[in-house]
MIBA-795306 format. One record per residue (C-alpha): residue in one letter; residue number from 1; x, y, z. Coordinates in steps of 0.5 Angstrom, whole numbers, plus 500, padded with zeros to 3 digits. Layout:
BEGIN
<pt><residuo>A</residuo><num>NUM</num><xx>X</xx><yy>Y</yy><zz>Z</zz></pt>
...
//
This chain:
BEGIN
<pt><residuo>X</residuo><num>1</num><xx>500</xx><yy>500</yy><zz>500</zz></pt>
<pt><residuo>X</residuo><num>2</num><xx>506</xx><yy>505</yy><zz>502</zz></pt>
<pt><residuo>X</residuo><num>3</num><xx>509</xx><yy>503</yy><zz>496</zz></pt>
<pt><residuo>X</residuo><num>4</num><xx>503</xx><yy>505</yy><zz>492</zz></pt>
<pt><residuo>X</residuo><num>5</num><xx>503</xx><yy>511</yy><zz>495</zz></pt>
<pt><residuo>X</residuo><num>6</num><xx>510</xx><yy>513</yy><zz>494</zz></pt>
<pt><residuo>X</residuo><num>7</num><xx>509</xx><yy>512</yy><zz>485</zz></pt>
<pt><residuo>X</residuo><num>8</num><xx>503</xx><yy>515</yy><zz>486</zz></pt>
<pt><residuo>X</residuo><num>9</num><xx>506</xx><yy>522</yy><zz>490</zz></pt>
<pt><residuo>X</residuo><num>10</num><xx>512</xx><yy>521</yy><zz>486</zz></pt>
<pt><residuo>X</residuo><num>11</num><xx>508</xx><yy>521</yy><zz>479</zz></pt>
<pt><residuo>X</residuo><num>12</num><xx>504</xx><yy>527</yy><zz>481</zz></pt>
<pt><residuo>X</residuo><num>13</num><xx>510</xx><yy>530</yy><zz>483</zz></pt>
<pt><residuo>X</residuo><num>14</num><xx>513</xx><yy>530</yy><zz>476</zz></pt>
<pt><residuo>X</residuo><num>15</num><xx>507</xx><yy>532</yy><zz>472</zz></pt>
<pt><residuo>X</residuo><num>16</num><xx>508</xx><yy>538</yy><zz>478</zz></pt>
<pt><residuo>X</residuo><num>17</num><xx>514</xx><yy>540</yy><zz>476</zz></pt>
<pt><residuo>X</residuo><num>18</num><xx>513</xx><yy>538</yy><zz>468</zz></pt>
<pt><residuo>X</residuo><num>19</num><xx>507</xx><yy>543</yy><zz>468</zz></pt>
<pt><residuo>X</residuo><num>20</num><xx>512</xx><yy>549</yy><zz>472</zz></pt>
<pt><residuo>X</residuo><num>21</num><xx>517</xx><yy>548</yy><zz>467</zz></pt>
<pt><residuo>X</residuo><num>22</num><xx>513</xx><yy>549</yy><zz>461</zz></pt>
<pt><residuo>X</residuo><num>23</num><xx>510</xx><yy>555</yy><zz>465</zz></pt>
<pt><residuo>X</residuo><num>24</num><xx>517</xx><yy>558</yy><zz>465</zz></pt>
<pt><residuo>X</residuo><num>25</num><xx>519</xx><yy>556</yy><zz>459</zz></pt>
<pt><residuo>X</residuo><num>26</num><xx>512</xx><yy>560</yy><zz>456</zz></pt>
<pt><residuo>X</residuo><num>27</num><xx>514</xx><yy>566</yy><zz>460</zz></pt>
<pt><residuo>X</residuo><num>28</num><xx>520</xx><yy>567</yy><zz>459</zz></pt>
<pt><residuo>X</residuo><num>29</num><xx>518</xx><yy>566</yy><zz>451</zz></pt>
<pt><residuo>X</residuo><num>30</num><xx>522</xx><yy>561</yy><zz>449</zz></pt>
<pt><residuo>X</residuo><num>31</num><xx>518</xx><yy>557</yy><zz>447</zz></pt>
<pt><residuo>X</residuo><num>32</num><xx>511</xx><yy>560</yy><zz>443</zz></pt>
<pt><residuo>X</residuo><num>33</num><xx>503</xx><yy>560</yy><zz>445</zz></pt>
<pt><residuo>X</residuo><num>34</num><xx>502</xx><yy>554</yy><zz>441</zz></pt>
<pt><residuo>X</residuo><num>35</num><xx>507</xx><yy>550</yy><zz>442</zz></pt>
<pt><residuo>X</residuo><num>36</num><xx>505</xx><yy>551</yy><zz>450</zz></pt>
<pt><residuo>X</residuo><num>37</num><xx>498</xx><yy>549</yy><zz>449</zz></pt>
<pt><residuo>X</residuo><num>38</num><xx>500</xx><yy>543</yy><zz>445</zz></pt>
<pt><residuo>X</residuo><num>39</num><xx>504</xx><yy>541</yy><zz>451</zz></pt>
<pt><residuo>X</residuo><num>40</num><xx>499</xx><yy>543</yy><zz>456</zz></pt>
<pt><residuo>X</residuo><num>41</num><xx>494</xx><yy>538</yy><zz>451</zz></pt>
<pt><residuo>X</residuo><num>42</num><xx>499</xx><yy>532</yy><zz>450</zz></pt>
<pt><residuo>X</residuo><num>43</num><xx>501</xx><yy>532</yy><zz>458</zz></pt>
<pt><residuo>X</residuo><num>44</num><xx>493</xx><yy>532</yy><zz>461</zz></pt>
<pt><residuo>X</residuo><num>45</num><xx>492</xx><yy>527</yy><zz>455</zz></pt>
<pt><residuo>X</residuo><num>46</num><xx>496</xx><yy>522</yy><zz>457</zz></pt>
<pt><residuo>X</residuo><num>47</num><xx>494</xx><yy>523</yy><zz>464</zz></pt>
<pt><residuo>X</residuo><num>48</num><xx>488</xx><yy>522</yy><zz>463</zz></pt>
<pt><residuo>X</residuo><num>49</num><xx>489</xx><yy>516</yy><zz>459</zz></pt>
<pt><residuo>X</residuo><num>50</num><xx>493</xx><yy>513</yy><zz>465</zz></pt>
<pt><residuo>X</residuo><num>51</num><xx>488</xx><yy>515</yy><zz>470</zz></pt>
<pt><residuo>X</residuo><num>52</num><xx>482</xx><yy>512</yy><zz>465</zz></pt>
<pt><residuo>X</residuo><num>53</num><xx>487</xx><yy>505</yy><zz>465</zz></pt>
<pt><residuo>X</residuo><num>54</num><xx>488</xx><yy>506</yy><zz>472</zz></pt>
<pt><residuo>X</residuo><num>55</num><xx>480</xx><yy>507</yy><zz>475</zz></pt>
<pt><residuo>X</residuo><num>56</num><xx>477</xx><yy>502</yy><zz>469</zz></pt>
<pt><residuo>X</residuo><num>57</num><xx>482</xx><yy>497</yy><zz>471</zz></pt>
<pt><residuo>X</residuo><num>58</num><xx>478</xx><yy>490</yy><zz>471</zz></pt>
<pt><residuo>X</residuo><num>59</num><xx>478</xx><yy>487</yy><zz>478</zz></pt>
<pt><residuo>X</residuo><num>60</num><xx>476</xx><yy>480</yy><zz>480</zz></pt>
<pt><residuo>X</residuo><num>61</num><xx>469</xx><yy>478</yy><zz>478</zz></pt>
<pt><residuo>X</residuo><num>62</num><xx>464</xx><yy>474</yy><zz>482</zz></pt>
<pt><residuo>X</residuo><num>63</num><xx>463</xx><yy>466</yy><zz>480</zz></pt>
<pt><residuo>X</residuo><num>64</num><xx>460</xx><yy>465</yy><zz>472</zz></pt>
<pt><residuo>X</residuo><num>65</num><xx>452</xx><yy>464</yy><zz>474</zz></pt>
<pt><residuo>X</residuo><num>66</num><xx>450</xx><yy>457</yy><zz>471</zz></pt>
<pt><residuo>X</residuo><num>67</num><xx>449</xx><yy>458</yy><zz>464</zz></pt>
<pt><residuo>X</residuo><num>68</num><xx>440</xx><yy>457</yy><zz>463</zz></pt>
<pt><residuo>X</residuo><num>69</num><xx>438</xx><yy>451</yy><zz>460</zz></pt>
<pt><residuo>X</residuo><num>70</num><xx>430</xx><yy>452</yy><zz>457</zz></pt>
<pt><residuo>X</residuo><num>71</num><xx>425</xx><yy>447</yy><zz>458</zz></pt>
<pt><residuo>X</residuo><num>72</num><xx>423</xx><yy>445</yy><zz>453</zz></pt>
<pt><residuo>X</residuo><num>73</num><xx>419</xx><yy>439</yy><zz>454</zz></pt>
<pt><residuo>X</residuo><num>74</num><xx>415</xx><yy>445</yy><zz>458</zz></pt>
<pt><residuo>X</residuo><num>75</num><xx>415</xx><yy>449</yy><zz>451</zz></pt>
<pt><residuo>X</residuo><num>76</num><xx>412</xx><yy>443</yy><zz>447</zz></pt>
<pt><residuo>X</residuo><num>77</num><xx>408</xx><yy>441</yy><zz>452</zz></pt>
<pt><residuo>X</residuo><num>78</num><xx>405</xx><yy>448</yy><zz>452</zz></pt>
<pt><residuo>X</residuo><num>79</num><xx>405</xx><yy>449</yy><zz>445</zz></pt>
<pt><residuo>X</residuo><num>80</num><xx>409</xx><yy>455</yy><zz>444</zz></pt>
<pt><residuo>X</residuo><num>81</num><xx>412</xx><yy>456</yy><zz>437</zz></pt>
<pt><residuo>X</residuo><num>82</num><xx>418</xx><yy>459</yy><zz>436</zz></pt>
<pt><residuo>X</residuo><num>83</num><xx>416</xx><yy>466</yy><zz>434</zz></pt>
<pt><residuo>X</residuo><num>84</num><xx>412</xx><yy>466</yy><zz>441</zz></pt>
<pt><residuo>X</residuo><num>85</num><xx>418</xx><yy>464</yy><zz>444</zz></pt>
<pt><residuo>X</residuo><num>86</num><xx>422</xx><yy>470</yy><zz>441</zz></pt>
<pt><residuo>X</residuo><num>87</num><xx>416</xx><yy>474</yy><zz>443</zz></pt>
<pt><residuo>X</residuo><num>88</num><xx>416</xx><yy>472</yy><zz>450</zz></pt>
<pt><residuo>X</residuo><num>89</num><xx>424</xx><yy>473</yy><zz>451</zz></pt>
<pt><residuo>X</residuo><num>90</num><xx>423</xx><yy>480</yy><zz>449</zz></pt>
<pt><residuo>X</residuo><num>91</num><xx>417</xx><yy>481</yy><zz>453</zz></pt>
<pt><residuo>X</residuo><num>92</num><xx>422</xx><yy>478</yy><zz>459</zz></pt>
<pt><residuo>X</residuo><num>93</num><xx>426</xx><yy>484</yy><zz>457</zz></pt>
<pt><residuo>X</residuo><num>94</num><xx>422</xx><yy>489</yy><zz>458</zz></pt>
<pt><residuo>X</residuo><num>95</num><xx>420</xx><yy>491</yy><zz>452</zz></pt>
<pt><residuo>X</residuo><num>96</num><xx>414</xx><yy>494</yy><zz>449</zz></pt>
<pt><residuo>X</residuo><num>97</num><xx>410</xx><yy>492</yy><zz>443</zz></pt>
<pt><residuo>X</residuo><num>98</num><xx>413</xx><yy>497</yy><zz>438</zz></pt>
<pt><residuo>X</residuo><num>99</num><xx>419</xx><yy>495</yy><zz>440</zz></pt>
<pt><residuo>X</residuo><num>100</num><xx>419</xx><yy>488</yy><zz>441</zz></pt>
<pt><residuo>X</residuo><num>101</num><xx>415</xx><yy>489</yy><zz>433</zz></pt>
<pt><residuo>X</residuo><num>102</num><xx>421</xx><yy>494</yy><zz>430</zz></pt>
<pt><residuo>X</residuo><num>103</num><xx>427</xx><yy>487</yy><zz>433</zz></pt>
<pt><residuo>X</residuo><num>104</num><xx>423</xx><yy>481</yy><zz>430</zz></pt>
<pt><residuo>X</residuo><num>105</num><xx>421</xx><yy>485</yy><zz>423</zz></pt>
<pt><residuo>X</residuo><num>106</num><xx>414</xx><yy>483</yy><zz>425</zz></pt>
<pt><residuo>X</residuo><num>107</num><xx>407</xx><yy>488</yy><zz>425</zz></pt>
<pt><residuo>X</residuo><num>108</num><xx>405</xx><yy>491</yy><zz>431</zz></pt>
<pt><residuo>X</residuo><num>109</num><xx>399</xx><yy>486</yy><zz>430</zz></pt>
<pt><residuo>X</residuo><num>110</num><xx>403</xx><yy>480</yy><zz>429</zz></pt>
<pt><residuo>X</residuo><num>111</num><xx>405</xx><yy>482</yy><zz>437</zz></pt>
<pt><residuo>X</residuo><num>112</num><xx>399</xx><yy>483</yy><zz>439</zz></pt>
<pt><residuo>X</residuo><num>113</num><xx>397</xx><yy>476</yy><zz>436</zz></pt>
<pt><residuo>X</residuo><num>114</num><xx>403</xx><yy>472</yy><zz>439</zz></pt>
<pt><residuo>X</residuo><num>115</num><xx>402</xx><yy>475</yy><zz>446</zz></pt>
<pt><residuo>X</residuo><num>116</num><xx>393</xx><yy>473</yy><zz>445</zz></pt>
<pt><residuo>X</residuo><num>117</num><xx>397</xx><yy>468</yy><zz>444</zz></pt>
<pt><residuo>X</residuo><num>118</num><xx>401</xx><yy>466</yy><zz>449</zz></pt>
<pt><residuo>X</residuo><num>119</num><xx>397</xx><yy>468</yy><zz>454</zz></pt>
<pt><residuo>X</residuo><num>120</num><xx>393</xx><yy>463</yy><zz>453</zz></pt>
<pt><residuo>X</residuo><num>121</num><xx>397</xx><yy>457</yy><zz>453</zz></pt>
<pt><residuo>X</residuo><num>122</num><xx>400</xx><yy>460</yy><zz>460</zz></pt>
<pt><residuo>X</residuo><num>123</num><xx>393</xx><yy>461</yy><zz>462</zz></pt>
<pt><residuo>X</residuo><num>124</num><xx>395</xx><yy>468</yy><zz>465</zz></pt>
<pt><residuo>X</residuo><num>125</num><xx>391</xx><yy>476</yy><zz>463</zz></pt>
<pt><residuo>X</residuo><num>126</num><xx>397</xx><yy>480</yy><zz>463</zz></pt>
<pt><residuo>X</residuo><num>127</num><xx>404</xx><yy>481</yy><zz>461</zz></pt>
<pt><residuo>X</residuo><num>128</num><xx>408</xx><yy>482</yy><zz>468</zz></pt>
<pt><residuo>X</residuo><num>129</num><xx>404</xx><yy>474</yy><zz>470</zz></pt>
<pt><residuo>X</residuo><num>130</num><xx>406</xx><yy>472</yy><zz>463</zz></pt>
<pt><residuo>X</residuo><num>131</num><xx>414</xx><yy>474</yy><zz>464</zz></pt>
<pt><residuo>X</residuo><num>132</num><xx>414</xx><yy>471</yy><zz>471</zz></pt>
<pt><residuo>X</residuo><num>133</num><xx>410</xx><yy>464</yy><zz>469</zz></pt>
<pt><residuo>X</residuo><num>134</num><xx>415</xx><yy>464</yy><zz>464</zz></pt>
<pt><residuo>X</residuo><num>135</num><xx>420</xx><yy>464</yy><zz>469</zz></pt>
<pt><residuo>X</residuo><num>136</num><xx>418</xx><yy>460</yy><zz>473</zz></pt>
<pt><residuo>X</residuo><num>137</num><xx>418</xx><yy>454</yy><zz>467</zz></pt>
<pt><residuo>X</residuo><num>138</num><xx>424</xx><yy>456</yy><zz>465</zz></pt>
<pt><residuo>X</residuo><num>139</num><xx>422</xx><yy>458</yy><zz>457</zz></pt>
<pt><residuo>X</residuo><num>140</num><xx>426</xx><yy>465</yy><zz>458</zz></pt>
<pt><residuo>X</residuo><num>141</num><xx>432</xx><yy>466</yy><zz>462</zz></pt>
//
């Protein structure tokens, strides 16, 4: 930990030092505007660089969730189609009608019709009791 703390405050250092020297060095005109804000742009680039790579940095994640595995002895049993079943998975998404119609390439109707459909065949009266039926068989992750 002191470690860390010792390259951190030694790097701020630098760049302390570095920024004054270019101050100095546009006061006393050695070198022209430009050149000074270029320098100035370059420095806090690859600070920022630095810094991004330093706060994103990928830490240990936790254990992989087992992957879903579709009952699709549930689905035939059901009678749901496969397009009913891309229905459902972008109604467990959260997605509207119109969106769900724009992502399969279908009418707003189609939608309508597979969902009438759906719930039926999952003998429920609403969206959110369609998803969680869903769910709790297993058809959509």
């Amino acid at each position: 930990m002191n470690k860390t703390i010792l390259i951190y405050g030694a790097i701020l250092g630098l760049g302390v030092i570095s920024i004054e020297a270019i101050e100095y060095f546009y006061v006393v005109e050695i070198i022209p505007t430009p050149v000074y804000i270029g320098l100035i742009a370059i420095l806090f680039t690859v600070l920022g660089i630095w810094l991004g790579k330093k706060l994103t940095a990928k830490t240990p994640q936790e254990p992989e969730k087992p992957s879903f595995k579709r009952n699709t002895k549930a689905i035939k049993s059901l009678g749901i189609s496969e397009r009913e079943l891309d229905v459902l998975e972008h109604l467990g998404k959260g997605h509207s009608n119109q969106e769900i119609a724009n992502k399969l390439f279908i009418s707003i109707n189609t939608v309508k019709t597979h969902l009438s459909s759906l719930y039926q065949k999952l003998e429920v009266s609403r969206r959110s009791m369609a998803v969680k039926k869903a769910r709790s068989l297993k058809l959509i992750p």
